[in-house]
C-alpha positions as CSV (number, residue, x, y, z in Angstrom):
1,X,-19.9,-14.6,-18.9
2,X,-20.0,-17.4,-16.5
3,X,-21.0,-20.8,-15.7
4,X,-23.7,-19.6,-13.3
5,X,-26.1,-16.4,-12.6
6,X,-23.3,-15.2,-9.9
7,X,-20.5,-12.6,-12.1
8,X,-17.5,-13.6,-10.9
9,X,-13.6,-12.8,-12.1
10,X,-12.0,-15.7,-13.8
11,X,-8.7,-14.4,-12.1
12,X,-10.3,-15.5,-8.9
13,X,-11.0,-19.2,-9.8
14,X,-9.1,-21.5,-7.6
15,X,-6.0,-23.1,-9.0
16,X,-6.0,-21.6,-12.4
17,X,-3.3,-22.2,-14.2
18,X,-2.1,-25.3,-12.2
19,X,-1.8,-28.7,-13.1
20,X,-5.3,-30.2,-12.5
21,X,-5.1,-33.4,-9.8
22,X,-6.9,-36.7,-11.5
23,X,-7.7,-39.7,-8.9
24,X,-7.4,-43.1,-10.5
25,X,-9.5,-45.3,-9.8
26,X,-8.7,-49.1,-9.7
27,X,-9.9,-51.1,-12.6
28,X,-7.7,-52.8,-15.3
29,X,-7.9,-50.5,-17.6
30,X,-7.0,-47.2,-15.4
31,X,-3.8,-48.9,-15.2
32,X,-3.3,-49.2,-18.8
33,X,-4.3,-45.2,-19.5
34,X,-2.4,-41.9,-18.3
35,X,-4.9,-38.9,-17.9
36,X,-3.9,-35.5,-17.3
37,X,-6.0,-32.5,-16.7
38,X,-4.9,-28.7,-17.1
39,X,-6.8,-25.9,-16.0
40,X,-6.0,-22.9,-18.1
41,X,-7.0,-19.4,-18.5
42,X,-7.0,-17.5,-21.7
43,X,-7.0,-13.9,-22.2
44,X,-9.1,-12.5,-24.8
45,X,-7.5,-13.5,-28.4
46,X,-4.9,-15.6,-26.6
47,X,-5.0,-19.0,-28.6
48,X,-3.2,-22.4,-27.8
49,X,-1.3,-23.3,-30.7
50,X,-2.5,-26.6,-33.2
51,X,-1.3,-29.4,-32.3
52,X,-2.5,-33.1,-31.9
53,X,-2.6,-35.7,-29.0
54,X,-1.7,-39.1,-29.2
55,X,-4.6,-40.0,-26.8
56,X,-7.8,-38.8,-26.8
57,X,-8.9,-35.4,-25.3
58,X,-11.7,-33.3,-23.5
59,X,-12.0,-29.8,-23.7
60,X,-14.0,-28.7,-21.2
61,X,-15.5,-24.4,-21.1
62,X,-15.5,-23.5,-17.5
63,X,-16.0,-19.6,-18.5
64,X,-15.9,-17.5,-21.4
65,X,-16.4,-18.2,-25.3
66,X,-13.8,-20.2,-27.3
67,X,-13.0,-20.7,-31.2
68,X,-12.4,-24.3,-31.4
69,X,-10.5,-25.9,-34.6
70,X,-10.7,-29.6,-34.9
71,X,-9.4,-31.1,-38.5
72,X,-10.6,-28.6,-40.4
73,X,-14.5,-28.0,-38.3
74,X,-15.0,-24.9,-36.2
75,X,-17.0,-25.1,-33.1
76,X,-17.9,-22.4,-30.4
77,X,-17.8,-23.2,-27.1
78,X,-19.4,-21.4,-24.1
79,X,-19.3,-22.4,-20.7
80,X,-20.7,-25.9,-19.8
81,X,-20.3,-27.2,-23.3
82,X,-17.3,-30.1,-23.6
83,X,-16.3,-31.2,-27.0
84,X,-14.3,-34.3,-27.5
85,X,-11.2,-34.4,-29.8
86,X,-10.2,-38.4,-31.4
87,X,-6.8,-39.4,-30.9
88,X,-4.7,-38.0,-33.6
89,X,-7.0,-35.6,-35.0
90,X,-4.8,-31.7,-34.6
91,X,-7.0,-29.1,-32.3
92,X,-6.4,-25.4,-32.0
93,X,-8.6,-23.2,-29.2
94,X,-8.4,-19.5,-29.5
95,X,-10.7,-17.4,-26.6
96,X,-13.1,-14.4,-28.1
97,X,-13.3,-13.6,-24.9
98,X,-11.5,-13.6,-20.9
99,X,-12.4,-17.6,-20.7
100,X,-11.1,-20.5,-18.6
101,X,-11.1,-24.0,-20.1
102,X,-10.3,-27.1,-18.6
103,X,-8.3,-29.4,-21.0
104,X,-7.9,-33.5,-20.3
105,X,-6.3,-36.0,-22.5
106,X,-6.3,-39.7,-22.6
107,X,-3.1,-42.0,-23.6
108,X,-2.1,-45.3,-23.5
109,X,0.8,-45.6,-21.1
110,X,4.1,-46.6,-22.6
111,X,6.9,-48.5,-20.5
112,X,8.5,-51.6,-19.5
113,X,5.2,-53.4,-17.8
114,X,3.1,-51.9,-20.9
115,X,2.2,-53.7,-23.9
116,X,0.9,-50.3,-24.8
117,X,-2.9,-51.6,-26.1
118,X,-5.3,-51.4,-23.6
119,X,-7.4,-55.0,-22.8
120,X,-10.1,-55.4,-24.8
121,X,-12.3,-57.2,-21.9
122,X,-12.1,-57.8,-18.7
123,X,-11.9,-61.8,-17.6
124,X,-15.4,-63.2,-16.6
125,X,-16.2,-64.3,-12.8
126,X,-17.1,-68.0,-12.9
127,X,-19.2,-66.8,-9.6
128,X,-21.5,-64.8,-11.7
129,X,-24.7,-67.5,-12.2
130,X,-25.6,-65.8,-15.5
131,X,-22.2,-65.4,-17.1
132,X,-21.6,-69.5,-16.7
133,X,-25.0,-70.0,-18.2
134,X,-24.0,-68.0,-21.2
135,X,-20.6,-69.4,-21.4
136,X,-22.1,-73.7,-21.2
137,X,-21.9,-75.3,-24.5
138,X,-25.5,-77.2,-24.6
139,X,-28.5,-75.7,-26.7
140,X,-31.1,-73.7,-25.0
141,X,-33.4,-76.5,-26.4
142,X,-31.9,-78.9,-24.3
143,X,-30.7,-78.0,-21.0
144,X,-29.3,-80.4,-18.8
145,X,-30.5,-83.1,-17.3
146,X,-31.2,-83.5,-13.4
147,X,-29.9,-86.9,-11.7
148,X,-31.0,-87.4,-8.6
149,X,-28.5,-89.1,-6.3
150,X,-31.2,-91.0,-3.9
151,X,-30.5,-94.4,-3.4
């Protein structure tokens, strides 16, 4: 099976079986999140074990079939099909067949500049026109009054 109408080996993907490179973009919350990404092949019957992640994760089916477990629900997965696993919640994937699978996973960063929650919002720009008109404290009833400064 593959992802396309080409046949190709899944022993011939690039990088399989290396540590997948994610690019972090800048935003507040990026910095607040540590995402890793492993791209994995998995012989037929070969299973990773249960376990559960303390962030959230991705399992993505590049080729192949997999048996996935998640709390107790069995799913199938076949290339191009991603199922998402909650924080917490324990996951097992077993291949039925030859299959590559791309695995990423979400967590809050812990350390000394970490208050290990990530911001709920981002501040609002006072430049934005439409965010100050949501954020003045008169009644859309009565908006402000114009005084001219003519003398």
């Amino acid at each position: 099976m593959s992802t396309s109408s080409t046949n190709f080996a899944i022993a011939d993907l690039p990088r399989l079986g290396e540590i997948t490179p994610v690019i972090n973009l800048p935003s507040d919350a990026l910095a607040q999140v540590k995402a890793e990404a492993r791209y994995l092949p998995l012989k037929e019957s070969e299973h990773l074990g249960t376990h559960a992640s303390a962030g959230e994760v991705l399992i993505f089916c590049v080729a192949g079939k997999l048996d996935a477990k998640v709390h107790e629900h069995h799913y199938v997965l076949e290339p191009n099909q991603l199922l998402h696993v909650p924080a917490g919640c324990p996951f097992r994937l077993e291949a039925k067949f030859d299959s590559a699978v791309l695995v990423t996973s979400l967590t809050a960063k812990t350390g000394p500049n970490s208050d290990n929650t990530l911001r709920s919002s981002t501040p609002a720009h006072r430049d934005n026109e439409v965010q100050e008109a949501l954020e003045e404290t008169f009644p859309a009833s009565d908006p402000p009054s114009y005084n001219s400064t003519i003398t």
